[in-house]
Residue, then its C-alpha position, 0 to 999 in steps of 0.5 A: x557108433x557106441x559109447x558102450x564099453x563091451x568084452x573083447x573078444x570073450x563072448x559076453x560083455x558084462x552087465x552095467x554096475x550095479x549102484x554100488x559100483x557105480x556110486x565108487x565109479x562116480x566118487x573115484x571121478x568126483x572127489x579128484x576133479x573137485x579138489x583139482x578145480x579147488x586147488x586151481x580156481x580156489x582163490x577166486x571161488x573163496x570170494x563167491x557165495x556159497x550157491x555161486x561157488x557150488x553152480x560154477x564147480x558143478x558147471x565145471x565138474x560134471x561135464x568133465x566127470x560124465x564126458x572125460x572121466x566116466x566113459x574111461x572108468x566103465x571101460x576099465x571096469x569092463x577090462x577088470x571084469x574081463x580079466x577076472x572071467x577069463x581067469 
């Protein structure tokens, strides 16, 4: 089973991003699940040092940017790109 976004139906799938795409994909799903974690644990992560702090939110937040928003945000961009072709 692949976790591959490919084109429906159209033929081609499109390429992988380029680093450009991806580096906009990568903040679309960082910036938002870091002020999520913030605006949640932010009490708690106050009182921690700076390093700790950093290890708990990036302990957190890469799991759920690679695994729960990534693999959404590349199908997306493969419909986008779809779309754009076909049109």
């Amino acid at each position: 089973m692949s976790h591959q976004p490919t084109a429906p139906h159209t033929g081609q799938a499109p390429p992988p991003p380029n680093k450009h795409q991806l580096a906009l994909m990568i903040w679309i799903a960082v910036f938002p699940t870091l002020t999520v974690i913030n605006l949640a644990f932010g009490d708690f992560l106050g009182t921690l040092h700076p390093v700790v702090r950093t290890l708990v939110l990036a302990t957190v937040a890469v799991p759920i940017v690679i695994y729960g928003l990534m693999p959404h945000l590349h199908r997306l961009r493969v419909r986008l790109l779809t779309r754009t072709r076909a049109s």
